[in-house]
LUMPANU-187301 format. One record per atom (N, C-alpha, C, O, CB): residue number from 1; residue in one letter; atom name; x, y, z. Coordinates in nm, 3 decimals, always signed. Glycine has a CB too. Layout:
BEGIN
+-----+------+------+---------+---------+---------+
: seq : type : atom :       u :       v :       w :
+-----+------+------+---------+---------+---------+
: NUM :    A :   CA :       X :       Y :       Z :
...
+-----+------+------+---------+---------+---------+
# end
This chain:
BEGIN
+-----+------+------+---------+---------+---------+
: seq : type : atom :       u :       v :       w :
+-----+------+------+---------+---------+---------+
:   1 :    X :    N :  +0.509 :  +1.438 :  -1.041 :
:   1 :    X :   CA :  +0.503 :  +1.358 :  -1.162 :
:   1 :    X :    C :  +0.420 :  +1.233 :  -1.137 :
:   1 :    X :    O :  +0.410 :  +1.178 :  -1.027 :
:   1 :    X :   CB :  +0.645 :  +1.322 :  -1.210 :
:   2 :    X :    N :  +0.361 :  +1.191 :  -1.251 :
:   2 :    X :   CA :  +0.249 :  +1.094 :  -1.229 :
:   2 :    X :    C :  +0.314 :  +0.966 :  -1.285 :
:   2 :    X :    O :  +0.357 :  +0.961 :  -1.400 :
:   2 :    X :   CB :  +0.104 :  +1.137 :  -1.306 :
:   3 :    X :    N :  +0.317 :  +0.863 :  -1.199 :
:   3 :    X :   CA :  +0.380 :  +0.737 :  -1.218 :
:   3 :    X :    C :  +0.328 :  +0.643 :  -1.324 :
:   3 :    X :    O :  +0.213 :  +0.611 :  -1.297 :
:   3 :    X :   CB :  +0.377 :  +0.673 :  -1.100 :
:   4 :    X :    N :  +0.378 :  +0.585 :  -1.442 :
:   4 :    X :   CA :  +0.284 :  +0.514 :  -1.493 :
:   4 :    X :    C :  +0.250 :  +0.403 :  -1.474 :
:   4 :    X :    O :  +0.330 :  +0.311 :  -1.462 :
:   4 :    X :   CB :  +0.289 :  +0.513 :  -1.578 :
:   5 :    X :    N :  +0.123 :  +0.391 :  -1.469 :
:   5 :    X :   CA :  +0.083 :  +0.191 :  -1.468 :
:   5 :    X :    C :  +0.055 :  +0.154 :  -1.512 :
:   5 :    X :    O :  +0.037 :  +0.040 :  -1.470 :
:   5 :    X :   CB :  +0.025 :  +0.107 :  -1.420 :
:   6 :    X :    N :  -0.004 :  +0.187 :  -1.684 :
:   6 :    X :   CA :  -0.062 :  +0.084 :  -1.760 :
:   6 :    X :    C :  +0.006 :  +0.146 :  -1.889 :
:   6 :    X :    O :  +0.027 :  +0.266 :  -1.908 :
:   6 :    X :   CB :  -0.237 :  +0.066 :  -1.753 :
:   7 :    X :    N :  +0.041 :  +0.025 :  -1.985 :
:   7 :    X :   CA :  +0.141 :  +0.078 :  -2.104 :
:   7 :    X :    C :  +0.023 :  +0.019 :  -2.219 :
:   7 :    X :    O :  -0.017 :  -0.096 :  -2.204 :
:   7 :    X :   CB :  +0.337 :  -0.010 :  -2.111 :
:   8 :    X :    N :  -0.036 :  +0.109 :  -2.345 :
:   8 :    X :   CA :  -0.136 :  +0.008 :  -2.439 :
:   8 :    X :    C :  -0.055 :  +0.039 :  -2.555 :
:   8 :    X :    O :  -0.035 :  +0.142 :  -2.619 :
:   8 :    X :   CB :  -0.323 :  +0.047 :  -2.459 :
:   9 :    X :    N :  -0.010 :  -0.098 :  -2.565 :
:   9 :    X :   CA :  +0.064 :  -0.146 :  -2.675 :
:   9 :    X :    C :  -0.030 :  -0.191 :  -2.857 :
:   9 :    X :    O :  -0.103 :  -0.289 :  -2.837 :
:   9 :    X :   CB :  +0.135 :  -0.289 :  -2.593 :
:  10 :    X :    N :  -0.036 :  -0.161 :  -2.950 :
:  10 :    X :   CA :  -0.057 :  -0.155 :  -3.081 :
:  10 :    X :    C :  -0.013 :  -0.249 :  -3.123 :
:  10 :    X :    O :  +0.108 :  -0.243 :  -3.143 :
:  10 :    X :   CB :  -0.019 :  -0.062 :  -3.142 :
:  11 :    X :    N :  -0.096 :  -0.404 :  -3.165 :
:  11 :    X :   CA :  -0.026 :  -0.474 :  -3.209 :
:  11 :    X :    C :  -0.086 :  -0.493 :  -3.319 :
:  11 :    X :    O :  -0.207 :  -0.514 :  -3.324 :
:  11 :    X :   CB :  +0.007 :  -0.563 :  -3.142 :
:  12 :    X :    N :  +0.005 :  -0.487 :  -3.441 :
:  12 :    X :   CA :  -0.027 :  -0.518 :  -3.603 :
:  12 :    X :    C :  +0.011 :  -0.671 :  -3.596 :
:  12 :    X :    O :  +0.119 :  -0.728 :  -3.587 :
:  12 :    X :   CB :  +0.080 :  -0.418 :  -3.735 :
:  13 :    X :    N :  -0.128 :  -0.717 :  -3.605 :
:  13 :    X :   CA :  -0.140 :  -0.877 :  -3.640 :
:  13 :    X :    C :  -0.106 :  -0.915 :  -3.805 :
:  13 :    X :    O :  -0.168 :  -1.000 :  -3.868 :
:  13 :    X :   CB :  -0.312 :  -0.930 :  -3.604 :
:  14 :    X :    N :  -0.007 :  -0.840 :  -3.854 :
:  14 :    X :   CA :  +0.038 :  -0.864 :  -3.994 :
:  14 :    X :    C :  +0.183 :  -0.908 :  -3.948 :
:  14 :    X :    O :  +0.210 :  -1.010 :  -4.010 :
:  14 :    X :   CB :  +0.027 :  -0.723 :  -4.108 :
:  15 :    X :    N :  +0.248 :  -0.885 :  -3.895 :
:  15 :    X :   CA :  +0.410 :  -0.859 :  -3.870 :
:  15 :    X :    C :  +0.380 :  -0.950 :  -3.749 :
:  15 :    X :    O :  +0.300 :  -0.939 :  -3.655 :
:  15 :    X :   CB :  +0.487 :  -0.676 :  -3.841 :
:  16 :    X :    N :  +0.499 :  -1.071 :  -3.793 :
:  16 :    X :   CA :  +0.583 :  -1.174 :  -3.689 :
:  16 :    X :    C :  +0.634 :  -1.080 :  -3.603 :
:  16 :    X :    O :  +0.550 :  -1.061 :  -3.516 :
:  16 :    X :   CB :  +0.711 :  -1.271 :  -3.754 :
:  17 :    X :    N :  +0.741 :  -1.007 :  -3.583 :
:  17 :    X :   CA :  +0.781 :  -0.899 :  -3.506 :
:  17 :    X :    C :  +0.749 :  -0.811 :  -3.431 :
:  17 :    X :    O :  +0.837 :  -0.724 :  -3.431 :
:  17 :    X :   CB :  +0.813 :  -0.854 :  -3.544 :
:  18 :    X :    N :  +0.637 :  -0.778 :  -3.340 :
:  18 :    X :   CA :  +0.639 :  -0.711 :  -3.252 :
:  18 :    X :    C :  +0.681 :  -0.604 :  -3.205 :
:  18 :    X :    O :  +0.641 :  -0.578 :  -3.092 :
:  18 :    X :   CB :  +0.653 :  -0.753 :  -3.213 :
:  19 :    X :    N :  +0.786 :  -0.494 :  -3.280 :
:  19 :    X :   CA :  +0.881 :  -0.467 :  -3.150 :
:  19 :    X :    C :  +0.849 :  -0.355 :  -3.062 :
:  19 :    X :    O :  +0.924 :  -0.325 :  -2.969 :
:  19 :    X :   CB :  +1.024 :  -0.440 :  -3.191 :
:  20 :    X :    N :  +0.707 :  -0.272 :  -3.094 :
:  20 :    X :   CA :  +0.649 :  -0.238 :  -2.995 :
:  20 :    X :    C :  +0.632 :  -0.292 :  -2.870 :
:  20 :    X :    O :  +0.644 :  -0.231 :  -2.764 :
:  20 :    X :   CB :  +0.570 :  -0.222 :  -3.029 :
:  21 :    X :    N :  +0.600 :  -0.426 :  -2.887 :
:  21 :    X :   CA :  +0.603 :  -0.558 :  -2.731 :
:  21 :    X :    C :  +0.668 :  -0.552 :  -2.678 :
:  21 :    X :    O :  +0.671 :  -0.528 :  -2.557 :
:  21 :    X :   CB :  +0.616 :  -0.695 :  -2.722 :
:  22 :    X :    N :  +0.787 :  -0.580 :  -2.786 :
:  22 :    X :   CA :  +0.946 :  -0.609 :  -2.692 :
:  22 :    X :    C :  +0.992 :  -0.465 :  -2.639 :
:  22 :    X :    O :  +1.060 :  -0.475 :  -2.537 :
:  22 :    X :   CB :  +1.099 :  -0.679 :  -2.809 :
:  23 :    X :    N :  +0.971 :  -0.326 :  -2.685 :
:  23 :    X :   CA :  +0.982 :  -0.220 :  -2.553 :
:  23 :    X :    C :  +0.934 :  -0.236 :  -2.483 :
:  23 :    X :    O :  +0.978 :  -0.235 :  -2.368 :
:  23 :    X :   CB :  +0.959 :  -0.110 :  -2.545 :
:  24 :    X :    N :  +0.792 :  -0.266 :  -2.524 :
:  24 :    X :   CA :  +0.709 :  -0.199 :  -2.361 :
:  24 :    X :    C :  +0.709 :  -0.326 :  -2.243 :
:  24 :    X :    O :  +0.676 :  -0.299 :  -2.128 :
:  24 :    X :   CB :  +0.495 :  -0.149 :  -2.394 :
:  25 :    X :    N :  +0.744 :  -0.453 :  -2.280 :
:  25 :    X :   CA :  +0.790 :  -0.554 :  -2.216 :
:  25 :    X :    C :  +0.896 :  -0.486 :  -2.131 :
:  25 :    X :    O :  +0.874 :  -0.459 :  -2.013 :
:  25 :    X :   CB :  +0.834 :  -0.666 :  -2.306 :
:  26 :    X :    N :  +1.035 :  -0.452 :  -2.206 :
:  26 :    X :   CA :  +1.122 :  -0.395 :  -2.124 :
:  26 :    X :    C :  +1.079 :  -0.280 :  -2.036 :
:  26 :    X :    O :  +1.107 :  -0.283 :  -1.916 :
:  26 :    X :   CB :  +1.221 :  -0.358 :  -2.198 :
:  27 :    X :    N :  +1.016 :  -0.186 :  -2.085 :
:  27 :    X :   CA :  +0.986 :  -0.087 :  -2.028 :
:  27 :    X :    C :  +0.903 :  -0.126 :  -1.866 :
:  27 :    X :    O :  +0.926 :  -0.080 :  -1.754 :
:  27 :    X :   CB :  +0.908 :  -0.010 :  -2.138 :
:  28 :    X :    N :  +0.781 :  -0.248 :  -1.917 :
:  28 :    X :   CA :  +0.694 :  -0.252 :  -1.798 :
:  28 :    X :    C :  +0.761 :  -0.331 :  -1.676 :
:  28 :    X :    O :  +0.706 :  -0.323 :  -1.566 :
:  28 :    X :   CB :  +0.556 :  -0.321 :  -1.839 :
:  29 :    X :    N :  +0.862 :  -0.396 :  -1.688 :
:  29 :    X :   CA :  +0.942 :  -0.479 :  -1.642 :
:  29 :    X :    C :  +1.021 :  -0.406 :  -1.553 :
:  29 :    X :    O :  +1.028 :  -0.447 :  -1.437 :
:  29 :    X :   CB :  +1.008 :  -0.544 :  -1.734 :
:  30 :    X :    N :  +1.068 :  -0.327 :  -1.580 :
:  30 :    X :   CA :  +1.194 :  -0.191 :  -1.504 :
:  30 :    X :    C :  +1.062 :  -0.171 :  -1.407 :
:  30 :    X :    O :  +1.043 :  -0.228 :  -1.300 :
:  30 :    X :   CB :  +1.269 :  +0.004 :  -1.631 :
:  31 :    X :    N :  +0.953 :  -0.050 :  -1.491 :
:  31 :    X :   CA :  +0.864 :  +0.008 :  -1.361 :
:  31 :    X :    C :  +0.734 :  -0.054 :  -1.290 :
:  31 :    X :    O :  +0.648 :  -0.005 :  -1.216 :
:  31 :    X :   CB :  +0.813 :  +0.136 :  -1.401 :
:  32 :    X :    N :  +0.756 :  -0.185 :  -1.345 :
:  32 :    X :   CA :  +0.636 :  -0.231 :  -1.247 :
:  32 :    X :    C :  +0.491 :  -0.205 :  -1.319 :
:  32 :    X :    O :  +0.384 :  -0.211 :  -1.258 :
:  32 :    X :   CB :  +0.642 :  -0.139 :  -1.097 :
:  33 :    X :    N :  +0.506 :  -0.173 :  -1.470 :
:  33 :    X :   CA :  +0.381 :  -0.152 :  -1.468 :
:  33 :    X :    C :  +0.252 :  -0.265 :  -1.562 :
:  33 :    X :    O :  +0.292 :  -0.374 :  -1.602 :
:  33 :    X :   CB :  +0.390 :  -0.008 :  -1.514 :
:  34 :    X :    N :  +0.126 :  -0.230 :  -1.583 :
:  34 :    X :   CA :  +0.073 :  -0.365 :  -1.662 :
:  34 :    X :    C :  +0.077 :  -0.300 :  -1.809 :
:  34 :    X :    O :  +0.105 :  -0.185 :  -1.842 :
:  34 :    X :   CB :  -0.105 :  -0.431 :  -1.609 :
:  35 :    X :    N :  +0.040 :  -0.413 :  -1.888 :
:  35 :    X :   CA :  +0.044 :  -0.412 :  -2.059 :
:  35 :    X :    C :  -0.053 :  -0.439 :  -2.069 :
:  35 :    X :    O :  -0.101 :  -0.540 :  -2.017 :
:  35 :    X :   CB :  +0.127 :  -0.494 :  -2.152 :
:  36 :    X :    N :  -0.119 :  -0.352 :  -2.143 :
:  36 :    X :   CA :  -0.271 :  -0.399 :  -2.224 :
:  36 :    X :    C :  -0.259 :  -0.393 :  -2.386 :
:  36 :    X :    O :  -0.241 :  -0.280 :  -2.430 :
:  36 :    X :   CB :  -0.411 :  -0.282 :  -2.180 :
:  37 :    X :    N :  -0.267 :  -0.495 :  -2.477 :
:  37 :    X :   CA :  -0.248 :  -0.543 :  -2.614 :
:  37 :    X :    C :  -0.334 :  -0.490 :  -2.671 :
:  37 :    X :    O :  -0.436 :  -0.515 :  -2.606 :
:  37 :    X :   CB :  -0.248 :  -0.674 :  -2.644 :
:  38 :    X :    N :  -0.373 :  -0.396 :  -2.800 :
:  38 :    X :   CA :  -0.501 :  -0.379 :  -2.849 :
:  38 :    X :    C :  -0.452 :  -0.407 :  -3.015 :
:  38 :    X :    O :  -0.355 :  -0.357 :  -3.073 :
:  38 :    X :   CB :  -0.575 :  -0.216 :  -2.803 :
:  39 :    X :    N :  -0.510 :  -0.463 :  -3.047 :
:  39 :    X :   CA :  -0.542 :  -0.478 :  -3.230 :
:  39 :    X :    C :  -0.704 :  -0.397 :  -3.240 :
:  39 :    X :    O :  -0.810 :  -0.399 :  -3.178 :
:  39 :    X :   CB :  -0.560 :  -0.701 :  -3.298 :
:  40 :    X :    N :  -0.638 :  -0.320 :  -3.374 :
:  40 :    X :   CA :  -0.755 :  -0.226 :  -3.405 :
:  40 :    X :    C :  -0.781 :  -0.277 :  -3.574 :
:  40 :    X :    O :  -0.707 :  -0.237 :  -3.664 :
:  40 :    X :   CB :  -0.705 :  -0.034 :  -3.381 :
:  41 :    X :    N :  -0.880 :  -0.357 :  -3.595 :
:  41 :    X :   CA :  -0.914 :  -0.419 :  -3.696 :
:  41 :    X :    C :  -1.052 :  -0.492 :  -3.670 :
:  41 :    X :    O :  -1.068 :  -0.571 :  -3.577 :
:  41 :    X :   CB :  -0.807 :  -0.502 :  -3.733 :
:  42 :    X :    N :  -1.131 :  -0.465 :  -3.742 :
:  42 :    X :   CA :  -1.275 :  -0.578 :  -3.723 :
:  42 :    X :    C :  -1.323 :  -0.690 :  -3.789 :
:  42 :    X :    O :  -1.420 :  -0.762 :  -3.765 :
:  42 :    X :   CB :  -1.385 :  -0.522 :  -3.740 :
:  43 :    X :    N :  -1.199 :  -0.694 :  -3.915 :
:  43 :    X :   CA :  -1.219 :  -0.792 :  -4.034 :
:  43 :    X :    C :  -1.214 :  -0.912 :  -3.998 :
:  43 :    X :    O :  -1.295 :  -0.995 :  -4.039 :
:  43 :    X :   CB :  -1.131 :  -0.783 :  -4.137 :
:  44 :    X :    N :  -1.083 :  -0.948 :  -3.886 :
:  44 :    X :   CA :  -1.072 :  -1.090 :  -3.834 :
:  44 :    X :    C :  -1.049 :  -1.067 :  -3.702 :
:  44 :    X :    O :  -1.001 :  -0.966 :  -3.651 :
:  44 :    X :   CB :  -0.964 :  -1.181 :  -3.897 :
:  45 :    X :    N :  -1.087 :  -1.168 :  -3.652 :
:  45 :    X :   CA :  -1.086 :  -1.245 :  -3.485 :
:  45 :    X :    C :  -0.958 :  -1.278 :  -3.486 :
:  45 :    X :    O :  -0.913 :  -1.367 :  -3.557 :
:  45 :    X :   CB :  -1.187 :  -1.395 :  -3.448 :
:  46 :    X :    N :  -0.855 :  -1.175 :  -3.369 :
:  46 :    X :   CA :  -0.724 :  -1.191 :  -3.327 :
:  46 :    X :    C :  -0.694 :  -1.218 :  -3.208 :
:  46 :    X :    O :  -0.583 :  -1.246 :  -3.164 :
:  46 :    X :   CB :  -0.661 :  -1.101 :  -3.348 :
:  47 :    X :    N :  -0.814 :  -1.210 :  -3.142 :
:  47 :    X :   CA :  -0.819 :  -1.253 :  -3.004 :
:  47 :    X :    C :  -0.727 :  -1.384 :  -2.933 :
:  47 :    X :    O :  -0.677 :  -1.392 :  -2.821 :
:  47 :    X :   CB :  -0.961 :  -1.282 :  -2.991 :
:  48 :    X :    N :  -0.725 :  -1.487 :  -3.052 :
:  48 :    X :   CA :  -0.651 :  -1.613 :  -2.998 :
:  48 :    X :    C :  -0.501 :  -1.622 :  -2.951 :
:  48 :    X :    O :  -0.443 :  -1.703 :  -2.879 :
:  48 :    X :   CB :  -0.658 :  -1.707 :  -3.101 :
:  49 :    X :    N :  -0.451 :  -1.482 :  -3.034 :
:  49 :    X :   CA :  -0.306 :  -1.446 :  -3.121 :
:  49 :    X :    C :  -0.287 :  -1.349 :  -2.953 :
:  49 :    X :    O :  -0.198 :  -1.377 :  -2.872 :
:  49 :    X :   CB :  -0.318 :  -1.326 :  -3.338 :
:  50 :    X :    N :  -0.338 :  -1.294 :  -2.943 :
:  50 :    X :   CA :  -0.365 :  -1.186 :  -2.825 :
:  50 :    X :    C :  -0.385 :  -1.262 :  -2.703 :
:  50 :    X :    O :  -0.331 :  -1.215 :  -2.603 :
:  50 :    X :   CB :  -0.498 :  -1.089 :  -2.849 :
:  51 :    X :    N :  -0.458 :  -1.378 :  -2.687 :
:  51 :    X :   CA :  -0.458 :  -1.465 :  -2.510 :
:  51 :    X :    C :  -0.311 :  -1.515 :  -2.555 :
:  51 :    X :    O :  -0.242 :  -1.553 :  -2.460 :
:  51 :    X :   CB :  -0.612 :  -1.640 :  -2.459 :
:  52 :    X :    N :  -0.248 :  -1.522 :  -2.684 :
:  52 :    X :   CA :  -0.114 :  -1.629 :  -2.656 :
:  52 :    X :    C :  -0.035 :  -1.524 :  -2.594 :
:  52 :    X :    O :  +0.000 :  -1.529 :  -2.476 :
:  52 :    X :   CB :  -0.023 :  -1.711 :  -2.806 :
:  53 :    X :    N :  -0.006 :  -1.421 :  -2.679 :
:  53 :    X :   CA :  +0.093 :  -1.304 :  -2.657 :
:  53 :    X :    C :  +0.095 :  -1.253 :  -2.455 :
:  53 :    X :    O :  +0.188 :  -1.221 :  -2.382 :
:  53 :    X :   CB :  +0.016 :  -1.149 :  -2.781 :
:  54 :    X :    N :  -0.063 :  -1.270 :  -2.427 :
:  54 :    X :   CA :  -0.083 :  -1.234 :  -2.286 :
:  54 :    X :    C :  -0.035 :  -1.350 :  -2.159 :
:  54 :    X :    O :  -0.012 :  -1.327 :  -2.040 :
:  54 :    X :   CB :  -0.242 :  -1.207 :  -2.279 :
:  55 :    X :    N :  -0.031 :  -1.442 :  -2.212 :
:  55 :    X :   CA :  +0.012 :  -1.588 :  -2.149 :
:  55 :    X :    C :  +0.152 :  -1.609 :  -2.145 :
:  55 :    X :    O :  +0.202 :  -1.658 :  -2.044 :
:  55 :    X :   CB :  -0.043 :  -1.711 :  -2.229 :
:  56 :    X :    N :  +0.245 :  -1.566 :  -2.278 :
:  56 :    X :   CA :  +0.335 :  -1.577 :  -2.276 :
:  56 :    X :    C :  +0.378 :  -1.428 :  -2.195 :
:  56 :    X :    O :  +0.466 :  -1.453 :  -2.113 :
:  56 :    X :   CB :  +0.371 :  -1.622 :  -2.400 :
:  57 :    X :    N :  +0.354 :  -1.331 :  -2.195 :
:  57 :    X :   CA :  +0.367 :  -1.244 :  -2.076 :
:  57 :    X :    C :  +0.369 :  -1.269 :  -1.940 :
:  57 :    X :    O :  +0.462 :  -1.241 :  -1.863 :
:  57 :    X :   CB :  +0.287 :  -1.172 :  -2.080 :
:  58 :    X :    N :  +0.255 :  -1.327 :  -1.909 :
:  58 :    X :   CA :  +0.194 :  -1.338 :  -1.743 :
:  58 :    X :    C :  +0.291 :  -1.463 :  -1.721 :
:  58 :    X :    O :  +0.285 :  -1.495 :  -1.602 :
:  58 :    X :   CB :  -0.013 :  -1.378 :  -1.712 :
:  59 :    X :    N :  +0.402 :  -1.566 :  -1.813 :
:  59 :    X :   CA :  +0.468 :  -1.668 :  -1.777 :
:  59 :    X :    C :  +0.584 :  -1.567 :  -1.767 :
:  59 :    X :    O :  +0.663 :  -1.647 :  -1.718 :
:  59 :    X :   CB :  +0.470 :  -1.800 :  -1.869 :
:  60 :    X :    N :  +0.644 :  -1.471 :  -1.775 :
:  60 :    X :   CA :  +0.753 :  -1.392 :  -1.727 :
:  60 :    X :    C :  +0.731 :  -1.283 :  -1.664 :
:  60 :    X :    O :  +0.796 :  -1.179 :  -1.663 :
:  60 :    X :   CB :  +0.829 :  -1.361 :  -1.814 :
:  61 :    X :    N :  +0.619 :  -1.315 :  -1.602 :
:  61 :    X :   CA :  +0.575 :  -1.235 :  -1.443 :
:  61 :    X :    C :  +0.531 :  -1.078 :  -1.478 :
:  61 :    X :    O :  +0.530 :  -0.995 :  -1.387 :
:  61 :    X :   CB :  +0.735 :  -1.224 :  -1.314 :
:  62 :    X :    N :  +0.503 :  -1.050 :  -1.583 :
:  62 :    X :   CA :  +0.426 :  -0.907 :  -1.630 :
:  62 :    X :    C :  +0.286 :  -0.958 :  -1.615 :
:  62 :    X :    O :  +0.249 :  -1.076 :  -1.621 :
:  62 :    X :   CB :  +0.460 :  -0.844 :  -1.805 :
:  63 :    X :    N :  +0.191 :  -0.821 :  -1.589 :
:  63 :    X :   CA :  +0.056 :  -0.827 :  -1.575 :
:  63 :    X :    C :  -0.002 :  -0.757 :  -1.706 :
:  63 :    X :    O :  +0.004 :  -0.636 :  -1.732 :
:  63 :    X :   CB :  +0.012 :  -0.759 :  -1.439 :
:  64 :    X :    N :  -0.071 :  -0.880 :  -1.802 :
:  64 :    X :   CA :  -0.091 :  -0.825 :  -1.902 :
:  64 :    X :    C :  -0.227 :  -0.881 :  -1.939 :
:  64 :    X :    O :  -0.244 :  -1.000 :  -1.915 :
:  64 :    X :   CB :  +0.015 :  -0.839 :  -1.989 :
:  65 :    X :    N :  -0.351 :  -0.795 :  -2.006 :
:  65 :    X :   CA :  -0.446 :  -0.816 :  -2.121 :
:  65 :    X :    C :  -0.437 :  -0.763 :  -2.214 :
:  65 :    X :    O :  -0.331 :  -0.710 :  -2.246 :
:  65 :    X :   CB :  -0.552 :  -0.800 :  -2.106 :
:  66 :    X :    N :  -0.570 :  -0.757 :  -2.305 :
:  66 :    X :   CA :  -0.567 :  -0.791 :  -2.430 :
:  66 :    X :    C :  -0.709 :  -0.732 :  -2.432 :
:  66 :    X :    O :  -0.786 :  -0.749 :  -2.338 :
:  66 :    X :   CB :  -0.531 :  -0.946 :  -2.472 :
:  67 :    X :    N :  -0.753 :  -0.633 :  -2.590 :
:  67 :    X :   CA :  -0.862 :  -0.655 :  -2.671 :
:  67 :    X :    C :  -0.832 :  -0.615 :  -2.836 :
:  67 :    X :    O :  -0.736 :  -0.575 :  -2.903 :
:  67 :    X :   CB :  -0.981 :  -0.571 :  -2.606 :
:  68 :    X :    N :  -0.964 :  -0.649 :  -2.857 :
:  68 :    X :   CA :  -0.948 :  -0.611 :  -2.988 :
:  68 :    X :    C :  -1.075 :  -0.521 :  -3.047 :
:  68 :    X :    O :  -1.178 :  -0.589 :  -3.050 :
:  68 :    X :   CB :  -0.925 :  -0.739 :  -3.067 :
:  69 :    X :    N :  -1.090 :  -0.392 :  -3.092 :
:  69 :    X :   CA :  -1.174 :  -0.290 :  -3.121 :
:  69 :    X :    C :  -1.135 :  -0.235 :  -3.253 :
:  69 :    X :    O :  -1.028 :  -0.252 :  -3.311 :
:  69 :    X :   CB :  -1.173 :  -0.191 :  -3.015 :
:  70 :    X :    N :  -1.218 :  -0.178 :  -3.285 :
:  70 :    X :   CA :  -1.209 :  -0.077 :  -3.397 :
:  70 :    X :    C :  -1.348 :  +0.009 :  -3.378 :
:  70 :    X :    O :  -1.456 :  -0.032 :  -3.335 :
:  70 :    X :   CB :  -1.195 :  -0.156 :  -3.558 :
:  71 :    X :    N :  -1.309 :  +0.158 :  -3.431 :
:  71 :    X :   CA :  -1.390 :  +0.264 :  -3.425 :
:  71 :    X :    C :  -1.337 :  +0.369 :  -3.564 :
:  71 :    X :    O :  -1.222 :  +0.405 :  -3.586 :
:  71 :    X :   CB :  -1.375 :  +0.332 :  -3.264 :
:  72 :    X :    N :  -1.448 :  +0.398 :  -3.637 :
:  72 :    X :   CA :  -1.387 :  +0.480 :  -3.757 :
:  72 :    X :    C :  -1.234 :  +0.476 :  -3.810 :
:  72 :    X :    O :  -1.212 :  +0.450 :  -3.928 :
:  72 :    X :   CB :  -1.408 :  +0.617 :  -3.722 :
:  73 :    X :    N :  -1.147 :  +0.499 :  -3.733 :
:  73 :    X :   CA :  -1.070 :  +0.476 :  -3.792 :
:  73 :    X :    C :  -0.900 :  +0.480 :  -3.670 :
:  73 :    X :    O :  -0.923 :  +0.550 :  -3.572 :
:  73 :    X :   CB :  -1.104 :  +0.573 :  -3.915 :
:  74 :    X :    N :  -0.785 :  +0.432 :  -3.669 :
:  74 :    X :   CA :  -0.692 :  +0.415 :  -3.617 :
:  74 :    X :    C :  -0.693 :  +0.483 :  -3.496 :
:  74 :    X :    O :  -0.705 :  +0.413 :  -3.395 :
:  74 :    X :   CB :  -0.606 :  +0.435 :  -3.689 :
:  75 :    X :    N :  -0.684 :  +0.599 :  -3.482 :
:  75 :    X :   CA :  -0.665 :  +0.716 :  -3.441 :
:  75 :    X :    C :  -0.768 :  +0.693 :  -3.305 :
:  75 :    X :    O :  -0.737 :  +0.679 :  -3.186 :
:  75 :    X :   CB :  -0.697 :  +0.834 :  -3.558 :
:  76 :    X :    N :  -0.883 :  +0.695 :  -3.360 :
:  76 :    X :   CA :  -0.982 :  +0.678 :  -3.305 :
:  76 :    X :    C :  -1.006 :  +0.565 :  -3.213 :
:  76 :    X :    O :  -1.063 :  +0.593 :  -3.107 :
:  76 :    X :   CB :  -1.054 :  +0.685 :  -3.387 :
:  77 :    X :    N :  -0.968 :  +0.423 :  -3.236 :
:  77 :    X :   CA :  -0.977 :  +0.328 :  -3.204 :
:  77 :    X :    C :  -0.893 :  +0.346 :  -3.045 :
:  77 :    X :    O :  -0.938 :  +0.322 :  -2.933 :
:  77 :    X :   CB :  -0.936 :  +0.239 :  -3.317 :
:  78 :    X :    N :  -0.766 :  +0.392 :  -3.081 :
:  78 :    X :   CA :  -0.640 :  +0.404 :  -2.985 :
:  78 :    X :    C :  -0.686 :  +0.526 :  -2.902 :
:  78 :    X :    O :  -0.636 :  +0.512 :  -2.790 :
:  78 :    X :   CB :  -0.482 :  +0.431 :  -3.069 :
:  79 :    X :    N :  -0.744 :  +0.618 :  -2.907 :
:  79 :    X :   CA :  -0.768 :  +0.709 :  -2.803 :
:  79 :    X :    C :  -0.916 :  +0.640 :  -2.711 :
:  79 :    X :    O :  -0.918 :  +0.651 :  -2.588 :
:  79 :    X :   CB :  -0.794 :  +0.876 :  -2.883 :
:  80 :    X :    N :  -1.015 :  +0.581 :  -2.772 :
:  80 :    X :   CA :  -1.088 :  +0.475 :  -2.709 :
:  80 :    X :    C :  -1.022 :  +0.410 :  -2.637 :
:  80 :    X :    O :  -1.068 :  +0.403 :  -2.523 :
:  80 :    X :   CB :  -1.143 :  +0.395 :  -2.781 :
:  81 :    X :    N :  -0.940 :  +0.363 :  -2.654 :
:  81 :    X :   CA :  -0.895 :  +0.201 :  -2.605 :
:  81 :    X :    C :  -0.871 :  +0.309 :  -2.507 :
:  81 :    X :    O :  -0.956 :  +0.352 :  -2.429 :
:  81 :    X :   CB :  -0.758 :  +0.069 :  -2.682 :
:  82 :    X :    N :  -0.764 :  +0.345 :  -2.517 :
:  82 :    X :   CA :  -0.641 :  +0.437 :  -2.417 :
:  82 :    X :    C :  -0.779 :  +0.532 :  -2.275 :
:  82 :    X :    O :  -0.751 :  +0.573 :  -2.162 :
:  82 :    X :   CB :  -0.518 :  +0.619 :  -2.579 :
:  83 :    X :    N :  -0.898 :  +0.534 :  -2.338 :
:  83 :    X :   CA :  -1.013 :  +0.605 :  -2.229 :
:  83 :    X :    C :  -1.070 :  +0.485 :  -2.159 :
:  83 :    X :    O :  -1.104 :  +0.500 :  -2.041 :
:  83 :    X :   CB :  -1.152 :  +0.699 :  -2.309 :
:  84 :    X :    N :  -1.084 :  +0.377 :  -2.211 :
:  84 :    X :   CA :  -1.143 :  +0.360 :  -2.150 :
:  84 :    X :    C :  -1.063 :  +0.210 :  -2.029 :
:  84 :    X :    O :  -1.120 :  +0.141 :  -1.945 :
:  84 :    X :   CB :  -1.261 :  +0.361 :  -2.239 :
:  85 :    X :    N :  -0.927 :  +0.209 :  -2.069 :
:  85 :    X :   CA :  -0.818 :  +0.130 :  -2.031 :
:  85 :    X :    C :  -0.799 :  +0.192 :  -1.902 :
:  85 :    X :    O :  -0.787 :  +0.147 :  -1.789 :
:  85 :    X :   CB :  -0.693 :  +0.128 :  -2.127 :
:  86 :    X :    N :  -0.799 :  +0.307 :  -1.950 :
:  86 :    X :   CA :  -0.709 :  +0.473 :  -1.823 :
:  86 :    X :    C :  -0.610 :  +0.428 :  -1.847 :
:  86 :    X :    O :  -0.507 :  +0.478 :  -1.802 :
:  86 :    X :   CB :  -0.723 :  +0.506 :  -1.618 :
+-----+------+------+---------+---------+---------+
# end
């Protein structure tokens, strides 16, 4: 079985709430592994929202980045991210 190390979390910059984060926080926390944040939208620059979210991570000792992409459409964006993340 193949161990995981990198968790890419979906964050909808519409919703205060998170709670995709708050699993994979728990989740990466148990196995040791890193978080990478992606917002898939091109309309606005979320990037700022995304170094906070990653800062406030890396201050409770998770190894985490951040981007923000879009490609045709959702689906698409997230199997990108997820290739080229590994």
């Amino acid at each position: 079985m193949q161990a995981i190390k990198r968790i890419l979390v979906v964050i909808d910059p519409t919703l205060d709430n998170q709670l995709a984060l708050k699993r994979a926080r728990l989740i990466a926390g148990v196995i040791e592994a890193e978080l990478h944040l992606l917002v898939c939208e091109d309309r606005q620059d979320h990037l700022p929202t995304l170094q906070k979210m990653v800062s406030e991570l890396q201050a409770e000792g998770l190894t985490a980045s951040c981007s923000q992409s879009w490609h045709k459409n959702l689906t698409d964006t997230i199997v990108m991210a997820a290739q080229s993340e590994g």
